[in-house]
FIKOLBA-228828 format. One record per residue (C-alpha): y, z, x; residue number from 0. Coordinates in nm, 3 decimals. Example, Ala and Ser with C-alpha at 12.3 -4.5 7.8 and 13.67 -1.06 7.14 Angstrom:
# residues 2
ATOM         y         z         x   palo
ATOM    -0.450     0.780     1.230      0
ATOM    -0.106     0.714     1.367      1
# end
This chain:
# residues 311
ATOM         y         z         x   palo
ATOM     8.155    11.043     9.661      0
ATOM     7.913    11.327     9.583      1
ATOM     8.085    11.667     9.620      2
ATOM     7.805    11.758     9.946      3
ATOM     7.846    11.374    10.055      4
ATOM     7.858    11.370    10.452      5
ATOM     8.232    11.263    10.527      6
ATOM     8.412    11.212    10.852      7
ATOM     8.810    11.249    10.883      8
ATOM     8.864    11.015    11.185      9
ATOM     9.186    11.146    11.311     10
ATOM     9.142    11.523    11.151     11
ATOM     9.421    11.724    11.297     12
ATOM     9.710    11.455    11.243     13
ATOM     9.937    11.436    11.010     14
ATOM     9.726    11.248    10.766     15
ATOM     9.420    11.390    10.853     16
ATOM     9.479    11.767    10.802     17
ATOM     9.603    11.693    10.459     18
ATOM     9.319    11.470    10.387     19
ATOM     9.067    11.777    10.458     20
ATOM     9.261    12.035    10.339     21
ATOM     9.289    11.807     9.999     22
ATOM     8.890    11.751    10.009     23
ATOM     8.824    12.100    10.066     24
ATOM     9.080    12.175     9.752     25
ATOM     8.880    11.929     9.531     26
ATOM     8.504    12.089     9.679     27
ATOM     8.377    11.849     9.885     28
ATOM     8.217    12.066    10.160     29
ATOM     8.003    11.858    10.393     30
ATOM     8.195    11.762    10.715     31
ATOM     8.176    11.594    11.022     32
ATOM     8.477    11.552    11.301     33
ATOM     8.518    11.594    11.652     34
ATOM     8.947    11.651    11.824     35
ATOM     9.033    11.348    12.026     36
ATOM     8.918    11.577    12.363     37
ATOM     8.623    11.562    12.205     38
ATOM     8.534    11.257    12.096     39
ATOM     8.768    10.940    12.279     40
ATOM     8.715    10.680    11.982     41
ATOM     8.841    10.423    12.247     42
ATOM     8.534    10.442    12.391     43
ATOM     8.245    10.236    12.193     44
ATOM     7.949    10.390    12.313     45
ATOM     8.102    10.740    12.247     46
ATOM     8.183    10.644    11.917     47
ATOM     7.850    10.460    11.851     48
ATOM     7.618    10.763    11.982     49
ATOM     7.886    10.988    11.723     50
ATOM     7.779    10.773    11.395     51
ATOM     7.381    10.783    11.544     52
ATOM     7.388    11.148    11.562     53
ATOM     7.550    11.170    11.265     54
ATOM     7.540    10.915    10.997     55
ATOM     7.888    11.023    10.803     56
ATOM     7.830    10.814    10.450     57
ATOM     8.195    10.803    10.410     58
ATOM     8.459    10.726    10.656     59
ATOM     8.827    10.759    10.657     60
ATOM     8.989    10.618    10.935     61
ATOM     9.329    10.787    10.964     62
ATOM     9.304    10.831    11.376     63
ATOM     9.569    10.594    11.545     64
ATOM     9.829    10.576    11.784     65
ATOM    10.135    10.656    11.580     66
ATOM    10.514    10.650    11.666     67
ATOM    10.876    10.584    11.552     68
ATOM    11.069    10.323    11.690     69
ATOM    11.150    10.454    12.040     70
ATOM    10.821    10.492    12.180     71
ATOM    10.695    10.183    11.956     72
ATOM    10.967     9.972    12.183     73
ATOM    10.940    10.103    12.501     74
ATOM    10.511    10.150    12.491     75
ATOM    10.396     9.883    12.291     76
ATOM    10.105     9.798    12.548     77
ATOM     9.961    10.159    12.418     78
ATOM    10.001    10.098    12.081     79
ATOM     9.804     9.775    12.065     80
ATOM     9.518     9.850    12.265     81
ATOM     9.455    10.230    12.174     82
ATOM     9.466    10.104    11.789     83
ATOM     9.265     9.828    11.840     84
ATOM     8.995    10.004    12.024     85
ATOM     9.018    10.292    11.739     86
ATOM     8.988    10.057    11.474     87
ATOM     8.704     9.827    11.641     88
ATOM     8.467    10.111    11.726     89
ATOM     8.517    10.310    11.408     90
ATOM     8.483     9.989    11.146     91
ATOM     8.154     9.838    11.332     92
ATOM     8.001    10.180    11.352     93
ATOM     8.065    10.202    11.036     94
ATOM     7.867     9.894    10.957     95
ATOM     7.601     9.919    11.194     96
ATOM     7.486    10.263    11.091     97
ATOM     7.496    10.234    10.717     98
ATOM     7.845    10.417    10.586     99
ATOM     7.845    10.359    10.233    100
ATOM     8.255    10.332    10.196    101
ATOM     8.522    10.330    10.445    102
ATOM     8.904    10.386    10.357    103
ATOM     9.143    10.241    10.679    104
ATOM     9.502    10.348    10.661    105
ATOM     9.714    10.073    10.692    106
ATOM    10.156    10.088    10.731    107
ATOM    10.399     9.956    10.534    108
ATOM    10.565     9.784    10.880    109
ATOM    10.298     9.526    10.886    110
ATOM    10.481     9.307    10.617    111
ATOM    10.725     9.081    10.742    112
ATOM    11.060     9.174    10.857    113
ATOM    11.255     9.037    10.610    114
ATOM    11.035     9.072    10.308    115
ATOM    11.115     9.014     9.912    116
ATOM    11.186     9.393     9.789    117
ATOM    10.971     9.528     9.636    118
ATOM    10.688     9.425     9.877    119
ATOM    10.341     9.333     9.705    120
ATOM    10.031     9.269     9.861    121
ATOM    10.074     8.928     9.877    122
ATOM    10.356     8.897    10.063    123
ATOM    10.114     9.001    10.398    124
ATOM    10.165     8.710    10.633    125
ATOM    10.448     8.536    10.506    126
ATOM    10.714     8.587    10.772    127
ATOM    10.804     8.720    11.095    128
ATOM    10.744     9.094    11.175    129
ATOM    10.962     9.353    11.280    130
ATOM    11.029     9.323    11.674    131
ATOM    11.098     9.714    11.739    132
ATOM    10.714     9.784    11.597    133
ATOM    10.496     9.465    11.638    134
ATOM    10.262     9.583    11.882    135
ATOM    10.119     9.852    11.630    136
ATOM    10.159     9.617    11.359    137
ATOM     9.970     9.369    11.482    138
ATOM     9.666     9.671    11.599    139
ATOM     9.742     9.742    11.175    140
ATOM     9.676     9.385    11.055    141
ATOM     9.372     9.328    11.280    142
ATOM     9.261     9.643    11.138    143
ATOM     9.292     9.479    10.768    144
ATOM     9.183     9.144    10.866    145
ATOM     8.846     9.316    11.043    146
ATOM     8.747     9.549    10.725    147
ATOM     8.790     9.169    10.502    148
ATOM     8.573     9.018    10.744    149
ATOM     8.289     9.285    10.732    150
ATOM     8.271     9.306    10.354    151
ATOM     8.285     8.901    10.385    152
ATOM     8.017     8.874    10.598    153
ATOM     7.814     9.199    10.565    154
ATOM     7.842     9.292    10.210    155
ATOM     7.996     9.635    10.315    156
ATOM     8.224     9.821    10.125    157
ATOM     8.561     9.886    10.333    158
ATOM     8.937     9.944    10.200    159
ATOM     9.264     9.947    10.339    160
ATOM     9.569    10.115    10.211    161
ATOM     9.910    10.040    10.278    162
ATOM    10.102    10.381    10.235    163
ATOM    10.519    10.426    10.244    164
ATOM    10.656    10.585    10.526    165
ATOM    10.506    10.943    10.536    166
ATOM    10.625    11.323    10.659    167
ATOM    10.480    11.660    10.599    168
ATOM    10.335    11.952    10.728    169
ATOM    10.165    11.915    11.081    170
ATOM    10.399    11.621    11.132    171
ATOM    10.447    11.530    11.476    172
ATOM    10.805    11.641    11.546    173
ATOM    10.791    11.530    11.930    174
ATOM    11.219    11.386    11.946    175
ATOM    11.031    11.106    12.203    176
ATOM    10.747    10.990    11.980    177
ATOM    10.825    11.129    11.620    178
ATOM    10.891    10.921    11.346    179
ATOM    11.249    10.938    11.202    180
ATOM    11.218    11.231    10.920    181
ATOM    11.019    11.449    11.121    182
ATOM    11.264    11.395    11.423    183
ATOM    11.579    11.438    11.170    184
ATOM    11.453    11.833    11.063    185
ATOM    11.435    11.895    11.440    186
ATOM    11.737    11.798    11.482    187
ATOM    11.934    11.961    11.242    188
ATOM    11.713    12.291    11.330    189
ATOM    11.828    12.288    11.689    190
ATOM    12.175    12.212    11.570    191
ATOM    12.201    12.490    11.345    192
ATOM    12.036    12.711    11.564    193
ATOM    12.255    12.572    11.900    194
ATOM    12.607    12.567    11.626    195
ATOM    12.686    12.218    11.748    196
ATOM    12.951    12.032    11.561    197
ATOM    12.783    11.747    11.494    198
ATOM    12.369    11.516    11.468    199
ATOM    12.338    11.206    11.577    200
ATOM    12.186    10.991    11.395    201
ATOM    12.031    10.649    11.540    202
ATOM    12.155    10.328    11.348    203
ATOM    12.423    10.292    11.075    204
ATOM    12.235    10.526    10.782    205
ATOM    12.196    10.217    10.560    206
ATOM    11.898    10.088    10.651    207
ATOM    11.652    10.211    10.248    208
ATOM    11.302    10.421    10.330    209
ATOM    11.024    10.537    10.067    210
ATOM    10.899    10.799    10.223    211
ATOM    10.604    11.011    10.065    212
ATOM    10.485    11.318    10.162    213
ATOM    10.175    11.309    10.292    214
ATOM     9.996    11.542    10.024    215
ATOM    10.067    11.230     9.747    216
ATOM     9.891    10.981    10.015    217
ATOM     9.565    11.210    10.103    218
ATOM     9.506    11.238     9.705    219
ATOM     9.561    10.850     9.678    220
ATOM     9.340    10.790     9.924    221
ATOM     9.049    11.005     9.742    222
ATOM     9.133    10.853     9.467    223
ATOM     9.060    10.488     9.586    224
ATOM     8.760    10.627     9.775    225
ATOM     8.607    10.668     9.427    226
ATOM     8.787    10.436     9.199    227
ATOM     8.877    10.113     9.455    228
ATOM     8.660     9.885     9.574    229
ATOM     8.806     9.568     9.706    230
ATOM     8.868     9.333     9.981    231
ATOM     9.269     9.332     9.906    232
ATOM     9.486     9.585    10.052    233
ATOM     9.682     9.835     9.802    234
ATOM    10.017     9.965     9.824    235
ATOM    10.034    10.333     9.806    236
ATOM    10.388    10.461     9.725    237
ATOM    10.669    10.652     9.497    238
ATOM    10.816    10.323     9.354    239
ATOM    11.160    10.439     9.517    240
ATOM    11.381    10.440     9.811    241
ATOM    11.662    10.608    10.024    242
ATOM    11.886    10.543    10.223    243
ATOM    11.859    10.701    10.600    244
ATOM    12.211    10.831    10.516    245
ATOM    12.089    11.016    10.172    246
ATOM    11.787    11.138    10.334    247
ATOM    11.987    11.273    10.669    248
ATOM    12.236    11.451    10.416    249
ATOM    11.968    11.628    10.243    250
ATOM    11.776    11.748    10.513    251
ATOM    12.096    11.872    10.638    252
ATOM    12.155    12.054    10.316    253
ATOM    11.840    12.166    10.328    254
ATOM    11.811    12.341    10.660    255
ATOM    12.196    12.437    10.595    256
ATOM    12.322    12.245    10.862    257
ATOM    12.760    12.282    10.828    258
ATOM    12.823    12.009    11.102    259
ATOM    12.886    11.665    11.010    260
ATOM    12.659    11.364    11.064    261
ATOM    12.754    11.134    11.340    262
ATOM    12.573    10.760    11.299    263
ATOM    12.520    10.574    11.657    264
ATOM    12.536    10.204    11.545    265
ATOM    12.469    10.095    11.884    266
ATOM    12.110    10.173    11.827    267
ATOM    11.875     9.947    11.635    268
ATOM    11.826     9.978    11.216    269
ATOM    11.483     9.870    11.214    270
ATOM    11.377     9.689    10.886    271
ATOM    11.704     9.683    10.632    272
ATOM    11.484     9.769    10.369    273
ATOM    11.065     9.912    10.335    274
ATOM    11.006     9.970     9.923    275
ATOM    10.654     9.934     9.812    276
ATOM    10.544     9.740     9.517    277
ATOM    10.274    10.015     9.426    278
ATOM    10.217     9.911     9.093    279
ATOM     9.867     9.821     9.178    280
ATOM     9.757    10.179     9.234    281
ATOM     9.984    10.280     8.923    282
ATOM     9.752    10.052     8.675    283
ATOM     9.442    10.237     8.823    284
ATOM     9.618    10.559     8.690    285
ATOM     9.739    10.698     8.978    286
ATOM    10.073    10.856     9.024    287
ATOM    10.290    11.095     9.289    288
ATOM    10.362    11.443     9.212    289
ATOM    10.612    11.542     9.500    290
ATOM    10.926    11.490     9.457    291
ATOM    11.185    11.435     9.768    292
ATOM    11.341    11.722     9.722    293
ATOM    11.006    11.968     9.684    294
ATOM    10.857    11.767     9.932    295
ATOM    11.140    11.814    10.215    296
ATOM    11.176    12.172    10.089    297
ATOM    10.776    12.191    10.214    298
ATOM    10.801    12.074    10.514    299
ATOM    11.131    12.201    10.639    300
ATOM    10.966    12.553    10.534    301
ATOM    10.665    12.491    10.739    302
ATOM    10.843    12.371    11.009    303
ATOM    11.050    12.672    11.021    304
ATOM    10.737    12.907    11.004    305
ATOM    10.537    12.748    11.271    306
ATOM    10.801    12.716    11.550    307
ATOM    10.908    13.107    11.455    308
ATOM    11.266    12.994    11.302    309
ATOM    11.212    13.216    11.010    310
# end
C-alpha cells in the first residue's frame, strides 16, 4: 500500500477496527473510506455493492463480523451464521467485482478443530471436529477462508486471511451478555471492587490455556501482511504463548485491585481445553509482538476505567 492508497476498514469502530485505523493513521496512511453499521448494513448486497461503485476502496480489510463469547455464541448461533456469512459474501465479491487490489479477512483461532495438536499450524484446518459452544461462527469463519481461496483460484485476485489468538483491548466490547471472556472478566472485577463483594465468579474450572493478544499487536500484523503476504494459505497471528483462565483471572484481579477471592463455577462449560497458535509463519516473515500481558492488561483496564468514569 501507497501511504494516500484508498483503504476501507470494514467494521471501523470495533474492537479490531479502531485499532486498525488508529494504527494506519500512526504509520500515515491518510486516505479513508468507512461508513458505521447504521450506515451502511453490509448484510445487504446491493448496499454493499452500490458502497464499492461509489467508492472503489483499493484495499480492503474485512474486520466487520458478528462477534461473541461463548454465551451468546450458544444460545444465538442462527445470528452468528447468517450475519457473518452475509458480511463476508458481500464484502469479498465486491471486492472482486470492482477491482480491490488486496483484501486482508480476519479469521479466529476457534475455527480449528476442537481437540487440535498444540501448537495449532495452519495445516491442521479441517482435521477434526469443531468446538460445539462456537460452531455456528466458526463455520461463517471457514466459509469466509474457503471463499477468499476460491476467488484468488478462480479470479486471480489477491485476498488473505489471518488467523489471530484470542484478542482484548481498548474499545472492547465489555457487554457481560455478549463479551468475550477477558473483556467480561475486567467488568467484573470493576463492579466487584466498586460493589465490595466478597467474591467473582468465574465460568468453568480456570484451566482451560488462552493466547490472548492485545489487539494493537494484531492491527500492526495485519499491515504488515497487507504489504509483505500474499498467499492463498491462512497465517497464524499470535504471541507464541498461553495462560491459563485462572492466571489471567488472578491478574486482572491484581490489576484492578480486586481483595475478594475468585470463585470458579464448574458447572458451566470450559470451551476448548487448550487455543495456542503455531505463529511461526508470521515470525519467519520478521514479524514479532511488542505487548506484553501485563502492559497490555494494564492498557486496557486503564481505558476501561477512564471511559466508564471509574477513575
Amino acid at each position: 500500500m501507497e501511504k494516500n492508497s484508498k483503504i476501507y476498514v470494514a467494521g471501523h469502530t470495533g474492537l479490531v477496527g479502531s485499532a486498525l485505523l488508529r494504527e494506519l493513521k500512526t504509520q500515515d496512511y491518510n486516505n479513508f473510506v468507512f461508513k458505521t453499521s447504521s450506515e451502511l448494513d453490509l448484510r445487504n448486497q446491493w448496499a454493499t455493492e452500490n458502497f464499492f461503485f461509489s467508492h472503489k476502496p483499493e484495499y480492503v480489510f474485512l474486520s466487520a463480523a458478528k462477534v461473541g463469547g461463548i454465551k451468546p455464541n450458544s444460545e444465538r448461533p442462527a445470528e452468528f451464521i447468517y450475519d457473518n456469512l452475509q458480511i463476508q459474501n458481500n464484502v469479498i465479491n465486491s471486492s472482486y467485482k470492482f477491482d480491490v487490489r488486496k483484501l486482508v479477512f480476519f479469521g479466529s483461532n476457534c475455527i480449528y478443530p476442537k481437540d487440535c495438536k498444540q501448537p495449532m499450524k495452519e495445516e491442521y484446518l479441517l482435521t477434526g471436529k469443531i468446538e460445539e459452544t462456537n460452531e455456528a461462527y466458526a463455520i461463517a469463519k471457514i466459509a469466509g477462508l474457503k471463499m477468499c481461496q476460491s476467488y484468488n483460484k478462480q479470479y486471480g485476485v489477491n485476498f488473505i486471511t489471518l488467523i489471530p489468538a484470542s484478542l482484548f483491548g481498548p474499545n472492547d466490547n465489555f457487554n457481560l451478555d455478549s463479551s468475550h471472556f477477558t473483556a467480561a472478566l475486567i467488568r467484573r472485577f470493576f463492579e466487584a471492587k466498586i460493589k465490595r463483594l466478597d467474591d467473582v465468579i468465574v465460568w468453568g474450572t480456570g484451566n482451560p490455556r488462552r493466547e490472548i493478544m492485545h489487539v494493537s499487536d494484531l492491527v500492526r500484523a495485519s499491515i504488515f501482511l497487507m504489504n509483505n503476504y500474499s498467499s492463498s494459505e491462512p497465517i497464524n497471528v499470535g504471541i507464541k504463548e498461553d495462560f491459563t483462565i485462572r492466571e489471567i483471572s488472578d491478574l486482572v484481579k491484581r490489576t484492578i485491585g480486586f481483595e475478594g477471592r475468585i470463585a470458579f463455577d464448574s458447572s458451566k462449560p470450559d470451551g476448548v481445553i487448550q487455543k495456542l497458535l503455531d505463529s511461526s509463519k508470521i515470525y519467519s516473515l520478521g514479524w514479532k509482538p511488542r505487548i506484553s500481558l501485563d502492559e497490555g492488561l494494564t492498557n486496557t483496564i486503564e481505558w476501561y476505567a477512564l471511559n466508564h468514569n471509574l477513575l
